[in-house]
C-alpha positions as CSV (number, residue, x, y, z in Angstrom):
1,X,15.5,-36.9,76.7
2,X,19.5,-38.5,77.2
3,X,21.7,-36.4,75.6
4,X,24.7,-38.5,74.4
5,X,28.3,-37.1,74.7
6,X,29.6,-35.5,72.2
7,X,32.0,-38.2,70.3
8,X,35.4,-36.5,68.8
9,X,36.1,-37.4,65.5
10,X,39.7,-38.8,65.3
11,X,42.4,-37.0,63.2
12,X,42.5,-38.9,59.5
13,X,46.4,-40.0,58.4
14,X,47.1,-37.3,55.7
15,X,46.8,-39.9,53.0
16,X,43.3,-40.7,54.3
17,X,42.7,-36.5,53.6
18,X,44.5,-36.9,50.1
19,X,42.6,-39.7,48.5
20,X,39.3,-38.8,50.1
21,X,40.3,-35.2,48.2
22,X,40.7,-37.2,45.1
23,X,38.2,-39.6,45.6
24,X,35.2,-36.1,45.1
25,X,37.6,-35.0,42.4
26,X,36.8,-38.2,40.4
27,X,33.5,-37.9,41.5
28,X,33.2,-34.1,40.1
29,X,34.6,-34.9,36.9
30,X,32.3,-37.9,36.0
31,X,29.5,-36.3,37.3
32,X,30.6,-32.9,34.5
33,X,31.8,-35.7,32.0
34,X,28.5,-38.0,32.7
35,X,26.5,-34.3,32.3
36,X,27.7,-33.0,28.9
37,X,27.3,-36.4,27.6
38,X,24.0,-36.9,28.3
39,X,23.5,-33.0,27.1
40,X,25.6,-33.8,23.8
41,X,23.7,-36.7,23.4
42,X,20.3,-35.0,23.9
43,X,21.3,-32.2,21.1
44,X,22.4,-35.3,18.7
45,X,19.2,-37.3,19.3
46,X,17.3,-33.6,18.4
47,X,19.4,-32.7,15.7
48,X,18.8,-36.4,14.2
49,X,15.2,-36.0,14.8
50,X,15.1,-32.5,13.5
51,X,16.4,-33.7,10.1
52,X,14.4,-36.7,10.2
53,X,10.9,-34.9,10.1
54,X,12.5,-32.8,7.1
55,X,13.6,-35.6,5.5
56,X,9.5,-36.6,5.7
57,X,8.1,-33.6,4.8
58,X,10.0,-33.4,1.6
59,X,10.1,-37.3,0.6
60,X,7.0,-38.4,1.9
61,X,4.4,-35.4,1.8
62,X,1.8,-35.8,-0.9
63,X,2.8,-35.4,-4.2
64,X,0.1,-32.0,-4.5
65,X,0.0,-28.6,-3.9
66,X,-0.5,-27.7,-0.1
67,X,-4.3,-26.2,-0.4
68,X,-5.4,-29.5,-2.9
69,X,-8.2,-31.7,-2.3
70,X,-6.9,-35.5,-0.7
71,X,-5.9,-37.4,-3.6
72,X,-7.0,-40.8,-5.1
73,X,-5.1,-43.7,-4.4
74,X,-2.8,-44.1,-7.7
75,X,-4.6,-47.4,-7.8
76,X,-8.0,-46.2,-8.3
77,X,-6.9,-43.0,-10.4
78,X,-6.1,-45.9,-13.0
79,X,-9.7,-47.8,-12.9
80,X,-11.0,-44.9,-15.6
81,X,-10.5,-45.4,-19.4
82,X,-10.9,-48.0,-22.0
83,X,-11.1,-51.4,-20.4
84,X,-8.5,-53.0,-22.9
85,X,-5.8,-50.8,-21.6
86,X,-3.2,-52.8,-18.9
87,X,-4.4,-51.2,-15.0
88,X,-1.9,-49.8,-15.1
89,X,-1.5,-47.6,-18.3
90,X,-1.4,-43.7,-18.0
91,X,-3.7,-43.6,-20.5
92,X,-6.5,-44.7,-18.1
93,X,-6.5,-41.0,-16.3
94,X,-8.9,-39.1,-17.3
95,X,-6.7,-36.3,-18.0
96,X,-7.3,-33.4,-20.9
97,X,-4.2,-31.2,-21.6
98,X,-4.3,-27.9,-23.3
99,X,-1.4,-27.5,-25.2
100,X,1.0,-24.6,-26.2
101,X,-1.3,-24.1,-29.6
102,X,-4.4,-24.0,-27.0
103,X,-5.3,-27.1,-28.6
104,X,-7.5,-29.5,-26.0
105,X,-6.2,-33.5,-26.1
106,X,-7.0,-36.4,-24.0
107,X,-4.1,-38.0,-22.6
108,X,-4.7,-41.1,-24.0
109,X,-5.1,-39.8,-28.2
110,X,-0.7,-40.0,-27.5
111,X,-1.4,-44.3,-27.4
112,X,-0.1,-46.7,-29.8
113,X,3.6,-45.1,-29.6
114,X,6.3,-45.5,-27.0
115,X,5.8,-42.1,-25.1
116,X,8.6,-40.2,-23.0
117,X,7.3,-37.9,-20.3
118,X,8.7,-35.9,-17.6
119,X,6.3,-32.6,-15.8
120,X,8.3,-29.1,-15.8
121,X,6.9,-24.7,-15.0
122,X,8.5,-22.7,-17.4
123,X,8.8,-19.9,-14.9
124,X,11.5,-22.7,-13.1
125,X,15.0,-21.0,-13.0
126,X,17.0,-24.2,-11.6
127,X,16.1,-27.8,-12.2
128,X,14.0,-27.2,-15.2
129,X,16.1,-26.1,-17.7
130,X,18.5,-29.0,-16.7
131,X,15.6,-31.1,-17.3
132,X,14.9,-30.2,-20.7
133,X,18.6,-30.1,-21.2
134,X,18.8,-33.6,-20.2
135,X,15.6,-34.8,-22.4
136,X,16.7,-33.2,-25.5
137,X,20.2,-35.1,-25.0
138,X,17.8,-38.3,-24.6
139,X,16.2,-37.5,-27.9
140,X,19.3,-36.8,-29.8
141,X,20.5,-39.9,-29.2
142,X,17.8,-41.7,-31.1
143,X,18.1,-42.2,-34.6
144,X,15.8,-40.0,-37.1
145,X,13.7,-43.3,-37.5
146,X,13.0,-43.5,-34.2
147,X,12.5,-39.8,-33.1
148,X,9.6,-40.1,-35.9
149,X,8.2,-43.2,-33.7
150,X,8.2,-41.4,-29.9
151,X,6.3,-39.0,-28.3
152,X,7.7,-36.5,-26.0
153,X,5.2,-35.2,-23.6
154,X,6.0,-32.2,-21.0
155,X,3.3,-31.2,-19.0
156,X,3.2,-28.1,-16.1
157,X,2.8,-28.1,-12.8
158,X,1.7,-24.4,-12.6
159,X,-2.3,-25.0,-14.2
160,X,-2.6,-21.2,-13.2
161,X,0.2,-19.3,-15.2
162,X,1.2,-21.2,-17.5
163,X,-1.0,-20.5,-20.3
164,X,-0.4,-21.2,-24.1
165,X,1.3,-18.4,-24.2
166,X,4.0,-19.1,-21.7
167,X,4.1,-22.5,-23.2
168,X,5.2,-20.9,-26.6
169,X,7.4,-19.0,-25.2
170,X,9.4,-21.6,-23.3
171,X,9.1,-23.7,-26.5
172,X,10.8,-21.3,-28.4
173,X,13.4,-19.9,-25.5
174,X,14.2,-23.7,-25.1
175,X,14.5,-24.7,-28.9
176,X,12.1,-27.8,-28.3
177,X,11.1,-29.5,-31.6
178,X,7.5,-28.9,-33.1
179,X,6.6,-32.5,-32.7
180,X,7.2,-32.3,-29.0
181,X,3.6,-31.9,-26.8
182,X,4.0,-29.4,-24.2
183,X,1.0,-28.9,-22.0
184,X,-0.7,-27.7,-19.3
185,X,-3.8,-29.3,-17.3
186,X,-6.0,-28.2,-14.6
187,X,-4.8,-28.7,-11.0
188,X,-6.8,-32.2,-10.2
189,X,-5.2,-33.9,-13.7
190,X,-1.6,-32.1,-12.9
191,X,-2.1,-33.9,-9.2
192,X,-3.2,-37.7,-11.3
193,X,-0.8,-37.5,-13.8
194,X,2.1,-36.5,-10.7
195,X,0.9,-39.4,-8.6
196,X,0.9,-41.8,-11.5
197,X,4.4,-40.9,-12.7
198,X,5.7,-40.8,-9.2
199,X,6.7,-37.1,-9.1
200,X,6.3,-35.1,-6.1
201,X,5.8,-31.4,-6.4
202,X,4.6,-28.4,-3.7
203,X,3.8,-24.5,-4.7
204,X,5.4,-21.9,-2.4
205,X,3.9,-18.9,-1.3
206,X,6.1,-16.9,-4.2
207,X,4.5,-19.4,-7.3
208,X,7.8,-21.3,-7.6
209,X,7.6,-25.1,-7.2
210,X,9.6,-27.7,-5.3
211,X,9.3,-30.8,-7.1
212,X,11.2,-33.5,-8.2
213,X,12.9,-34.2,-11.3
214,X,11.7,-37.4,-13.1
215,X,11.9,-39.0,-16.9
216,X,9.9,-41.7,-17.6
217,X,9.3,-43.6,-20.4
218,X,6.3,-45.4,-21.6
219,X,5.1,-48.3,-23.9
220,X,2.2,-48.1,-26.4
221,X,-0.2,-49.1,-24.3
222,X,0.7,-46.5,-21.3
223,X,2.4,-48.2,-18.6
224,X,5.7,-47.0,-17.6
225,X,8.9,-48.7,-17.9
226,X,11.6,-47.1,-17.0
227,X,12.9,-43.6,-15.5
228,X,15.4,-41.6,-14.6
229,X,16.2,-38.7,-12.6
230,X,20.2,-38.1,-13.8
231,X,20.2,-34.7,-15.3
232,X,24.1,-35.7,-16.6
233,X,24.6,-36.7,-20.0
234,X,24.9,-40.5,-18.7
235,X,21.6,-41.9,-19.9
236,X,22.7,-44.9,-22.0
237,X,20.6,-47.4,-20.5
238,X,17.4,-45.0,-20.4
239,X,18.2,-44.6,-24.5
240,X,18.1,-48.2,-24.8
241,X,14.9,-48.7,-22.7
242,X,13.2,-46.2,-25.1
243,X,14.7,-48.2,-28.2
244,X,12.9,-51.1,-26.3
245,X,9.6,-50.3,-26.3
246,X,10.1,-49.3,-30.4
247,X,10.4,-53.5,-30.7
248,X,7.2,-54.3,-32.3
């Protein structure tokens, strides 16, 4: 094998020395700068993606408690019931309530008058006693005439303790008026009448409930009209969407 000389490598002008020096400066710093960005981006993109799947679970899990059967399609929980009521009327589930008197009712015997209804647990501590708040400010509003005309309908989400008992007793605690229906159902009607209305609700291990906070109001015949979820005393057009569905 030919061995080739040895070439010397000729002495660089100092400038040559100084910008090469610069040139892996530059090359250092955007290979850091280049780094962290990619990393900051990374820990953005997982943060965003983080928040995203809880943003899911909340908004878009089932409106049911965690160990409940698959639910009906809203669409076919409404195909029940007397045929000359609108598909979509709430009065179509076949759901029977048990009120605080322990008094058993059909959904549907609350037909032929404009109905308001929002689902509560009397054990709540937080959003629940705004709620009421908020619907007793709803039904001051109305005149005495028309109070006489609407039902008010709160039902539980908490079919396991809340019993008549606890139902009188939130009654009372709460100052709700006599005429008022408050109610409780077994699990599979409190998961119809939730999916019907639109609420979404989830027990915790500790019996307390996430859920959200929804008025609605309906016509005669059962099919919702409006709703609200402002537990602020700023429910002027609500009012006037109940008053609507007094027209005869």
């Amino acid at each position: 094998m030919t061995t080739r000389p040895a070439v010397p490598v000729p002495a660089r002008p100092r400038i040559f020395a100084v910008l090469a020096n610069f040139a892996a400066a530059v090359r250092s710093a955007s290979a850091m700068f280049f780094t962290a960005a990619v990393r900051s981006a990374a820990a953005m993109f997982f943060a965003v993606a983080m928040l995203s799947a809880a943003a899911m679970y909340f908004s878009a899990a089932p409106a049911f408690s965690a160990d409940a059967d698959a639910p009906m399609e809203v669409a076919d929980l409404t195909r029940a019931g007397s045929s000359d009521l609108p598909g979509e009327s709430l009065y179509r589930l076949p759901v029977t309530l048990t009120t605080a008197a322990g008094t058993p009712m059909k959904l549907s015997a609350l037909r032929h008058r404009p109905l308001i209804v929002t689902m509560f647990y009397s054990q709540c501590a937080s959003v629940c006693p705004l709620l009421t708040a908020q619907l007793q400010r709803i039904v001051r509003r109305l005149s005495v005439r028309e109070r006489r005309q609407v039902a008010v309908l709160m039902v539980s989400f908490d079919s396991t303790r809340d019993t008549p008992e606890a139902l009188r007793a939130f009654a009372v605690e709460h100052h709700l008026a006599r005429n008022w229906v408050v109610a409780r159902a077994s699990a599979s009607d409190v998961r119809l009448l939730a999916a019907a209305l639109g609420i979404q609700y989830r027990e915790l291990a500790d019996h307390t409930f996430n859920h959200s906070a929804v008025i609605s109001v309906a016509d005669r015949e059962g099919v919702v009209r409006a709703q609200t979820s402002d537990l602020a005393d700023s429910n002027g057009s609500f009012v006037t969407a109940v008053r609507r569905r007094l027209a005869p």
